[in-house]
Backbone as JSON, one array per atom type, in Angstrom:
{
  "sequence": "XXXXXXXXXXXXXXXXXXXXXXXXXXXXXXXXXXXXXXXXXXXXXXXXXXXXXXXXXXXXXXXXXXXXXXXXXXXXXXXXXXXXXXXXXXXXXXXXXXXXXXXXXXXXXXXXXXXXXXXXXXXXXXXXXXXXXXXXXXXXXXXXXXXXXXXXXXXXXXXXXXXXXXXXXXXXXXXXXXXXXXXXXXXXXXXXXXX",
  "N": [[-31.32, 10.2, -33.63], [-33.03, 10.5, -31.04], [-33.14, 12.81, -28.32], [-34.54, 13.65, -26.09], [-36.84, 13.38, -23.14], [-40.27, 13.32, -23.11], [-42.28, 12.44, -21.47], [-46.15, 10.97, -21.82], [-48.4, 11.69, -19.38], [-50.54, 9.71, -16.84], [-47.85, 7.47, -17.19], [-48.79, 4.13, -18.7], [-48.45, 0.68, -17.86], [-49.24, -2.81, -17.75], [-50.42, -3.24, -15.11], [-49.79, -1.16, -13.94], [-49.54, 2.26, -12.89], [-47.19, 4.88, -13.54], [-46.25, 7.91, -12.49], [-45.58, 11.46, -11.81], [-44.47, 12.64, -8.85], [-46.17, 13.74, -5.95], [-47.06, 16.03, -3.91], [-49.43, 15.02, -2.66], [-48.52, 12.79, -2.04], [-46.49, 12.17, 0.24], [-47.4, 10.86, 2.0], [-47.37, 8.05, 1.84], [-44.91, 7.75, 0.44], [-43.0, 8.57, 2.74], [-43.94, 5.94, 3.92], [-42.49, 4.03, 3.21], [-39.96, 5.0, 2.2], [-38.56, 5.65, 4.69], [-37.81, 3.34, 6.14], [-35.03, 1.59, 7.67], [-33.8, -1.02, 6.86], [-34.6, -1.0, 4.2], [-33.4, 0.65, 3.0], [-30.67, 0.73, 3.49], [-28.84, -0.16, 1.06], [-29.25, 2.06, -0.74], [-28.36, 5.08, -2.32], [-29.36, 6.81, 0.18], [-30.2, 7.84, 2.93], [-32.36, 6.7, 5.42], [-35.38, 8.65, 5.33], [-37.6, 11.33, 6.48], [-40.01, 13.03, 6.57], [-39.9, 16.02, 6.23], [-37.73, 15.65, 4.69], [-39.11, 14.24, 2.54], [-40.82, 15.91, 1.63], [-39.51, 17.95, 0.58], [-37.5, 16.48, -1.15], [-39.83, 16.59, -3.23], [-39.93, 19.48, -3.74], [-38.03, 19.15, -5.01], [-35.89, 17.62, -6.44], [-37.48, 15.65, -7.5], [-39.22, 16.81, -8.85], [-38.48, 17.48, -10.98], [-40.37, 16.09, -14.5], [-39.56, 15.75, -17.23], [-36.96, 15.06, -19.54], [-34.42, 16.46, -20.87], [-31.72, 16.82, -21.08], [-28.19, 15.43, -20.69], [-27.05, 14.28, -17.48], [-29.87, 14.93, -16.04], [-32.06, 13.34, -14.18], [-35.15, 11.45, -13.38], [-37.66, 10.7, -11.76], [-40.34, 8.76, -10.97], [-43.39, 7.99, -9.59], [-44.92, 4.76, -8.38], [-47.71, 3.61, -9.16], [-50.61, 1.51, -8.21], [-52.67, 0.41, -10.61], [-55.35, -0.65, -9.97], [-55.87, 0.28, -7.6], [-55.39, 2.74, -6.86], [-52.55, 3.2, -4.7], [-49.48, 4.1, -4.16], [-47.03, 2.68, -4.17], [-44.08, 2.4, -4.84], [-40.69, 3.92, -6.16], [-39.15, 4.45, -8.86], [-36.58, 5.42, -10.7], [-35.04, 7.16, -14.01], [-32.02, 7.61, -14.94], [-30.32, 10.04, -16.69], [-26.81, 9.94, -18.06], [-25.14, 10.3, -20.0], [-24.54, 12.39, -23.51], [-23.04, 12.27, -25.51], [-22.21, 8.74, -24.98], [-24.17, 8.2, -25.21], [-25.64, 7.11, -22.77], [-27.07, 5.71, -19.74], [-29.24, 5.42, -16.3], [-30.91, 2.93, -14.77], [-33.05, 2.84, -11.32], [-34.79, 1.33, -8.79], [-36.87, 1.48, -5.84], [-39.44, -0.63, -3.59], [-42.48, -0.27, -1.77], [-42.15, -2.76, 1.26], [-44.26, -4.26, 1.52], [-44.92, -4.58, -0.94], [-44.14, -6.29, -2.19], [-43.47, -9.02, -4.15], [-44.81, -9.44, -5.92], [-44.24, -8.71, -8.67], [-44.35, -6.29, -8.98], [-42.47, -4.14, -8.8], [-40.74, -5.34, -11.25], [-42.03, -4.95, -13.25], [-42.41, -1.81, -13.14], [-39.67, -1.08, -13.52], [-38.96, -2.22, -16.16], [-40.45, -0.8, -17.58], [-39.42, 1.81, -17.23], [-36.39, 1.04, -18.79], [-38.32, 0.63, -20.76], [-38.5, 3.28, -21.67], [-36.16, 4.5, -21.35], [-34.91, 3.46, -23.92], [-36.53, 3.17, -25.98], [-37.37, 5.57, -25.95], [-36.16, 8.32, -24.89], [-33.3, 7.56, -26.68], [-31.5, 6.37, -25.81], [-28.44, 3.65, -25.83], [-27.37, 2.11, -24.06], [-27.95, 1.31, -20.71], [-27.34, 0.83, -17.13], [-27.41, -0.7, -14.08], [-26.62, -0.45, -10.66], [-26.02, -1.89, -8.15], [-25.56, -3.02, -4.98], [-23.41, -5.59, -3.42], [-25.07, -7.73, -1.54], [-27.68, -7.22, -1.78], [-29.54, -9.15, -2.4], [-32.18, -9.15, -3.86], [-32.61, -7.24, -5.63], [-30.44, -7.89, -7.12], [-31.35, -10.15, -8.49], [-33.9, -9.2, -9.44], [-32.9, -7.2, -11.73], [-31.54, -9.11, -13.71], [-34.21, -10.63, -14.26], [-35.02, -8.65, -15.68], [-33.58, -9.03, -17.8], [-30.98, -8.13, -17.94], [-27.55, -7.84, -18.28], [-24.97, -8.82, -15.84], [-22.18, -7.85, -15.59], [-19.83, -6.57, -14.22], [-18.06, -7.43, -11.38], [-17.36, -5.61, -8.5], [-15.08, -5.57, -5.96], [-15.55, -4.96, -2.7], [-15.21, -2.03, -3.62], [-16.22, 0.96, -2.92], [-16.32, 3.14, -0.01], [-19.18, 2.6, 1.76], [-21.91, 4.09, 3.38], [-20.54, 3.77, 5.9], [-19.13, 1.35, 5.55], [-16.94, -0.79, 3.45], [-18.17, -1.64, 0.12], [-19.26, -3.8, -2.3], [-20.06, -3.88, -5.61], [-21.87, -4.98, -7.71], [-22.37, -4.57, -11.06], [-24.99, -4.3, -13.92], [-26.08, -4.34, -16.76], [-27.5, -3.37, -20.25], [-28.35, -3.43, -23.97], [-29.49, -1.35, -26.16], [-29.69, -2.29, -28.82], [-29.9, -5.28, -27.48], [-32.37, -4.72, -26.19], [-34.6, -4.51, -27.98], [-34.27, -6.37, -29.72], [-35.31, -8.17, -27.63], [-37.41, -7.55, -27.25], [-39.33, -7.04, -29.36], [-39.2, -4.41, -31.14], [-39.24, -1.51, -33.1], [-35.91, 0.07, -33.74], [-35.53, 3.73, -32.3], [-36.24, 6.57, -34.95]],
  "CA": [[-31.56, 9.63, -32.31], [-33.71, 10.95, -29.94], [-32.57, 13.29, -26.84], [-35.35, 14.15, -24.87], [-37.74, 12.31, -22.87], [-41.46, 13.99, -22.58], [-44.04, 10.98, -21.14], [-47.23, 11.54, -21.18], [-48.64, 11.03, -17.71], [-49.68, 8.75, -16.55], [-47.19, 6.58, -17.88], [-49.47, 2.97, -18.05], [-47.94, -0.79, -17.7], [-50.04, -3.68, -17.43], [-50.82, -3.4, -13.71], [-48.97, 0.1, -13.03], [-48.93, 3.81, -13.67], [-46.13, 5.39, -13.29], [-46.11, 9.28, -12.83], [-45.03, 12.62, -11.33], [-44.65, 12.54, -7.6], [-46.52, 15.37, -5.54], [-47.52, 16.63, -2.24], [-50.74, 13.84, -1.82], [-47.63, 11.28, -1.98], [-45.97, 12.52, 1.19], [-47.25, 9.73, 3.69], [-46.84, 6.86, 1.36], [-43.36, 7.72, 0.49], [-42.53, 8.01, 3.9], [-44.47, 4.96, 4.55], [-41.34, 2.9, 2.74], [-38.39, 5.56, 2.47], [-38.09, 5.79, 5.92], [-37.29, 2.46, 6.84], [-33.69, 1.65, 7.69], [-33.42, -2.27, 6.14], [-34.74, -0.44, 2.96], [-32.72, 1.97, 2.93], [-29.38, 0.02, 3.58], [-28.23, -0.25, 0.14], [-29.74, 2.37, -1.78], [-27.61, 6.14, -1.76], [-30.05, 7.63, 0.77], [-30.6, 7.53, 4.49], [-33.98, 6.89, 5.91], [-36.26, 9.81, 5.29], [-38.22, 12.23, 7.41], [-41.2, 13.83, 6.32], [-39.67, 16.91, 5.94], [-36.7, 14.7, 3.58], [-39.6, 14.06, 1.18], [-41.33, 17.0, 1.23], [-38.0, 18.59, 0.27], [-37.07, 16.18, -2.63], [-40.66, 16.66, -4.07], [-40.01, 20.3, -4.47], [-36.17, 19.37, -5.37], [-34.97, 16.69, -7.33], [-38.12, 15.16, -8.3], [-39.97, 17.95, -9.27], [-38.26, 17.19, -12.96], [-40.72, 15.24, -15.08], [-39.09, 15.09, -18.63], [-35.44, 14.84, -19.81], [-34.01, 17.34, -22.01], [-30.27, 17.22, -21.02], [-27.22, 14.68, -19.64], [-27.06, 14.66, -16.48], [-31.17, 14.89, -15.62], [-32.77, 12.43, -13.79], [-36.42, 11.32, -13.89], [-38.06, 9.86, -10.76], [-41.28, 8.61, -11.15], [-44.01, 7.31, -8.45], [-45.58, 3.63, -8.89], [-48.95, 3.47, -8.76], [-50.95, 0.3, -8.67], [-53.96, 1.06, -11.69], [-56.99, -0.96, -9.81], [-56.61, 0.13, -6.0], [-54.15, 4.22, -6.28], [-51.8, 2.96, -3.78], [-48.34, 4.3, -4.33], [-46.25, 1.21, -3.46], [-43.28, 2.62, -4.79], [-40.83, 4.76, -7.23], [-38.5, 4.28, -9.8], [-35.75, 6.55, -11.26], [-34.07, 6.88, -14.99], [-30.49, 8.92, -15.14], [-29.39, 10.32, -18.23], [-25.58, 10.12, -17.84], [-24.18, 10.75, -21.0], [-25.61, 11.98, -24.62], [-22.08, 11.16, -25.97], [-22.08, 7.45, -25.07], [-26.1, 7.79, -25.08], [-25.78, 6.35, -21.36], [-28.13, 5.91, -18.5], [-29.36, 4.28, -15.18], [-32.16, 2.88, -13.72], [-33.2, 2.04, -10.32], [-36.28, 1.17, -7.87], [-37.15, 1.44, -4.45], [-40.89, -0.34, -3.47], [-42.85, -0.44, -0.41], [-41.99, -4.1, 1.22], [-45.49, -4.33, 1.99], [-45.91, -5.05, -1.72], [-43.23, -6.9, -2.5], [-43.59, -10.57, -4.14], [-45.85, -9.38, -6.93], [-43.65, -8.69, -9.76], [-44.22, -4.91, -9.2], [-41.15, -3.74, -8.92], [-39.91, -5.33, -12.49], [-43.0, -4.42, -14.22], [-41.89, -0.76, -13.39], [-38.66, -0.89, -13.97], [-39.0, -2.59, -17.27], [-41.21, 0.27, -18.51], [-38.24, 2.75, -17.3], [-36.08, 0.61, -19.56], [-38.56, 1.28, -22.27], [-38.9, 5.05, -21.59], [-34.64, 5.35, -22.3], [-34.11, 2.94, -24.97], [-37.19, 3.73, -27.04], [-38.2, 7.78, -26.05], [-34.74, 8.97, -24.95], [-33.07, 7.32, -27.27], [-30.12, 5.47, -24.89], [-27.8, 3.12, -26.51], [-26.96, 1.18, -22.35], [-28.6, 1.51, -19.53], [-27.15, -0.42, -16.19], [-28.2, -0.53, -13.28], [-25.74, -0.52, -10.17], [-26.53, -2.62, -6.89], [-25.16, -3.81, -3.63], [-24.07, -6.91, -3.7], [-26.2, -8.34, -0.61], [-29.14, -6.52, -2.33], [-30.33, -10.25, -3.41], [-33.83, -8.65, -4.74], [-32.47, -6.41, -6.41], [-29.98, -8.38, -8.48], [-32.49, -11.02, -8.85], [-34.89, -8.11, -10.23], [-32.02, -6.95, -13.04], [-31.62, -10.22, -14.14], [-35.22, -11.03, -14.62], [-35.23, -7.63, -16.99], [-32.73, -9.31, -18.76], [-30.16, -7.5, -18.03], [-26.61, -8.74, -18.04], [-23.92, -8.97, -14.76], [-20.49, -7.61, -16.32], [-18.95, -6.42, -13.51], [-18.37, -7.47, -9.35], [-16.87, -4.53, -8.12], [-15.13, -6.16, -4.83], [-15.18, -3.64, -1.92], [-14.81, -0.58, -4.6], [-16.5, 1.94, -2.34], [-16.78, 3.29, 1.24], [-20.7, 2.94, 1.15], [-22.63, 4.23, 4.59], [-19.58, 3.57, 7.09], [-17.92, 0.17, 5.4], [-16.33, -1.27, 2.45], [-19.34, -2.78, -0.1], [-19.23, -4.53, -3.08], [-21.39, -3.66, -6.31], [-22.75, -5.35, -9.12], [-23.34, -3.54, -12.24], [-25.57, -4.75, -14.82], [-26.73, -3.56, -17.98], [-28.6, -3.71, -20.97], [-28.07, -2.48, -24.69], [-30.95, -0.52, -27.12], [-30.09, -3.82, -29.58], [-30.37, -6.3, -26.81], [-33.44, -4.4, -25.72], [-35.06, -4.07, -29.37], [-34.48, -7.71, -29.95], [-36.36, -9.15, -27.05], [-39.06, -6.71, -27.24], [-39.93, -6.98, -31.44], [-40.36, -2.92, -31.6], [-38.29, -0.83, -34.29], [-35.22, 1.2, -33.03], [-35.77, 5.18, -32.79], [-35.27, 6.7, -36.32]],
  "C": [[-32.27, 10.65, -31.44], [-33.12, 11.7, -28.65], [-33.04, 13.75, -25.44], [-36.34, 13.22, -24.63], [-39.13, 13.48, -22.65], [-42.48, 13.26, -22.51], [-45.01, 11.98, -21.38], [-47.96, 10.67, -20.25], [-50.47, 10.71, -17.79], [-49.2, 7.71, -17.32], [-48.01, 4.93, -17.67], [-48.69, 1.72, -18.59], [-49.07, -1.69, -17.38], [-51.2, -3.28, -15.99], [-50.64, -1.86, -12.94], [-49.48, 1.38, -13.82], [-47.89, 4.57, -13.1], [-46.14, 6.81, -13.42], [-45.51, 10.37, -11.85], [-45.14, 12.5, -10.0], [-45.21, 14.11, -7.28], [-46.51, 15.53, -4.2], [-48.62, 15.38, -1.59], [-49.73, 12.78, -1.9], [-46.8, 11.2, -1.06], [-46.23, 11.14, 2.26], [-46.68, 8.28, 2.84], [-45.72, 6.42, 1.19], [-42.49, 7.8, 1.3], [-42.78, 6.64, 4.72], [-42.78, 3.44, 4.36], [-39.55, 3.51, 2.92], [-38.03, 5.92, 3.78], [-37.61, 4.33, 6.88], [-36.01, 1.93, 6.69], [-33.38, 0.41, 6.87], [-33.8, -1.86, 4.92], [-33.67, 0.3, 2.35], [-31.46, 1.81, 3.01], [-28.89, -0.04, 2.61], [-28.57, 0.82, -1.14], [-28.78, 3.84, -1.82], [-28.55, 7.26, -0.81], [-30.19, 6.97, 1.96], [-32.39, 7.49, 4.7], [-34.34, 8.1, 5.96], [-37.13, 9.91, 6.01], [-39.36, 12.44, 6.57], [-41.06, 14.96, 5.61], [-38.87, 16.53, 5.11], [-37.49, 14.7, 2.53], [-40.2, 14.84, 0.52], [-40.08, 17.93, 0.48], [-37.74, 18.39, -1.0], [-38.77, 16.54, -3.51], [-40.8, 18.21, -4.75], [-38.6, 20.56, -5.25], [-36.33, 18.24, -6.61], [-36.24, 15.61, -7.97], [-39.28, 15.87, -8.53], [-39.58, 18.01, -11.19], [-39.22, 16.21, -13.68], [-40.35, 14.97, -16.54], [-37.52, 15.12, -18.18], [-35.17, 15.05, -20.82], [-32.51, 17.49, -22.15], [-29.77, 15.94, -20.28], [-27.32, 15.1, -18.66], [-28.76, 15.3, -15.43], [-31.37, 13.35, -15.35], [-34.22, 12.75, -13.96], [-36.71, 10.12, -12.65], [-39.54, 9.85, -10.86], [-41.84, 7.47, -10.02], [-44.58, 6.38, -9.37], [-46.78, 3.4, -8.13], [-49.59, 2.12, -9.28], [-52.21, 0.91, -9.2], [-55.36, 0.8, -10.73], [-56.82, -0.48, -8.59], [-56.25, 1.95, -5.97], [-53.57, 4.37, -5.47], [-50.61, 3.09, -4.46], [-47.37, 3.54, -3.5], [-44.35, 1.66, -3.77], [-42.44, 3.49, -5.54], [-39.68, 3.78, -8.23], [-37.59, 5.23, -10.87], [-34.89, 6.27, -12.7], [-32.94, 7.83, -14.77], [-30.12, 8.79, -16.45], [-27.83, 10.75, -18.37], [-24.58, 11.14, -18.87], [-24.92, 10.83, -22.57], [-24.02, 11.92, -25.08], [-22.02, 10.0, -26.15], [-23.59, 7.29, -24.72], [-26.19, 6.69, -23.65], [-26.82, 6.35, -20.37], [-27.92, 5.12, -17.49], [-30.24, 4.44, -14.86], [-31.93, 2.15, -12.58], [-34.09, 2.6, -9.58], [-36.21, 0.98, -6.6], [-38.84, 0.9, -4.44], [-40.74, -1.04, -1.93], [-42.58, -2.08, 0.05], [-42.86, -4.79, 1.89], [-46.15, -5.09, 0.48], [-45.01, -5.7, -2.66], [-43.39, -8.31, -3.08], [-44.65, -10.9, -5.17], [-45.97, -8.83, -9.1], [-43.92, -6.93, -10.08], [-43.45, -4.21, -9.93], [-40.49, -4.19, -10.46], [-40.61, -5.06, -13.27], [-42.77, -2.75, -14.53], [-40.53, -0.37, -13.62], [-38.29, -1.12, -15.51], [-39.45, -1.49, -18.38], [-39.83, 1.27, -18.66], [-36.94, 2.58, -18.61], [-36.44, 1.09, -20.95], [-38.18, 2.23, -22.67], [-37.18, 5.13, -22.32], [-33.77, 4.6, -23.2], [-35.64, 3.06, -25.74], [-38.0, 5.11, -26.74], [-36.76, 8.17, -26.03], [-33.84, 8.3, -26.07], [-31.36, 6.32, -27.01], [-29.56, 4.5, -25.45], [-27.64, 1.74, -25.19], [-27.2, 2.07, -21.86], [-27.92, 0.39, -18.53], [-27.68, 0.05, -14.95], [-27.1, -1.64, -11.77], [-26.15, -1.09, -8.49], [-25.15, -3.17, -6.13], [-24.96, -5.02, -3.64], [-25.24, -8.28, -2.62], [-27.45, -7.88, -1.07], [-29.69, -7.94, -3.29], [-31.05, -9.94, -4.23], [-33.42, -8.09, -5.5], [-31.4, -6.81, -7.71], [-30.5, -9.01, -9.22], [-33.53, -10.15, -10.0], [-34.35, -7.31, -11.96], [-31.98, -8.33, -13.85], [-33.26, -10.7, -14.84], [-35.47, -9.54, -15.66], [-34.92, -7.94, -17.93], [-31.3, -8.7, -19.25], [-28.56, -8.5, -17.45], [-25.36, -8.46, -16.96], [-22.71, -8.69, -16.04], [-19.68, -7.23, -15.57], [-19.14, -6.75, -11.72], [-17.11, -6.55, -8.94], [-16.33, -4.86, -6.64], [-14.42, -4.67, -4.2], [-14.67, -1.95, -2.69], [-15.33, 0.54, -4.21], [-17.01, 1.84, -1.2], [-18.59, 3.72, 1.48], [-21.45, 3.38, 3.01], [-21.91, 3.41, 5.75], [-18.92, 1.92, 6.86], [-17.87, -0.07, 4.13], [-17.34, -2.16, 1.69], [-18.62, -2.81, -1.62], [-20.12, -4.6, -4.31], [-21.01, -4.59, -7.2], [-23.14, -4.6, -10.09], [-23.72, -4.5, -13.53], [-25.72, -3.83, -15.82], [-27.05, -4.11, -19.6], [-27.94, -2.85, -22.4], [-29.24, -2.13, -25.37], [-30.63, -1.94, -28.12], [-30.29, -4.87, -28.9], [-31.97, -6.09, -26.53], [-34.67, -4.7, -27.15], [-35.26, -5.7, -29.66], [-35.26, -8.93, -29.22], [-37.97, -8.24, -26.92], [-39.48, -6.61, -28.68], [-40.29, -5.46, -31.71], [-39.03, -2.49, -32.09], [-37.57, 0.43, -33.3], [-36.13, 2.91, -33.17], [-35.35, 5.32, -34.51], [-34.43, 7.87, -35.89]]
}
């Protein structure tokens, strides 16, 4: 099985590329992570300027995945215009129970265009055929309509409603966790496990 992830950039999807966030991605990513109705369900407060400049030399400054416990945040670029609409993050939880998580944030400027599951879907790929992930879920709010709506259309399956199970940004919320297995995944996509 597989333990490391090393894309090569840019990562391409139909419509998308998906790659390394930098310094020329500073206004865009404030253009979306700074707004508060965005930002309501996700584990981050509206971002500053100086917030993104920060994580770009912090926490998404990682572009592979060599160890549990690495994440992998990757910017979404649309291929025909280079408008960074939004990102998309894998977590490598556990190489024991070969675990993970994905989840997306996009601009809601570009919302309504099947973006957002086109890049998430790839992420999917990336840690059930490169990393070599066994489940992947993917943990939401439950007022986060779009966003359950968006798991679901991956094909991913609702197994748990988590009622009021954590004090989330000053009240009592309610998650949803979904998820997905490397044979569920394998079987609707026709491509041969890792060896």
């Amino acid at each position: 099985m597989p333990t490391e992830l090393r894309p090569r950039y840019p990562v391409r999807t139909e419509r998308l590329l998906l790659r390394p966030l930098t310094m020329a991605d500073v206004d865009a990513l404030v253009a979306y992570r700074s707004i508060p109705d965005l930002c309501r369900y996700v584990p981050f407060a509206p971002q500053s300027r100086e917030d993104v400049i920060a994580r770009i030399g912090g926490v998404f400054a990682n572009h592979e995945m060599t160890a549990e416990g690495q994440n992998l945040t990757l910017g979404v670029e649309v291929a025909a215009t280079g408008e960074l609409i939004g990102d998309v993050i894998l977590m490598y939880h556990s190489h024991l129970h070969a675990g993970g998580e994905v989840g997306w944030i996009l601009n809601p400027q570009y919302g309504g265009h099947g973006y957002a599951t086109e890049a998430a879907r790839e992420m999917l790929r990336l840690g059930f055929e490169q990393l070599g992930l066994r489940r992947i879920v993917a943990r939401i709010d439950e007022r986060n309509v779009a966003s359950a709506q968006l798991a679901r259309r991956l094909g991913m399956r609702q197994e748990a409603r988590l009622v009021e199970n954590e004090f989330f940004k000053g009240e009592w919320t309610t998650e949803l966790d979904f998820a997905m297995l490397a044979s569920e995944w394998f079987t609707s996509h026709a491509t041969a496990p890792p060896a």
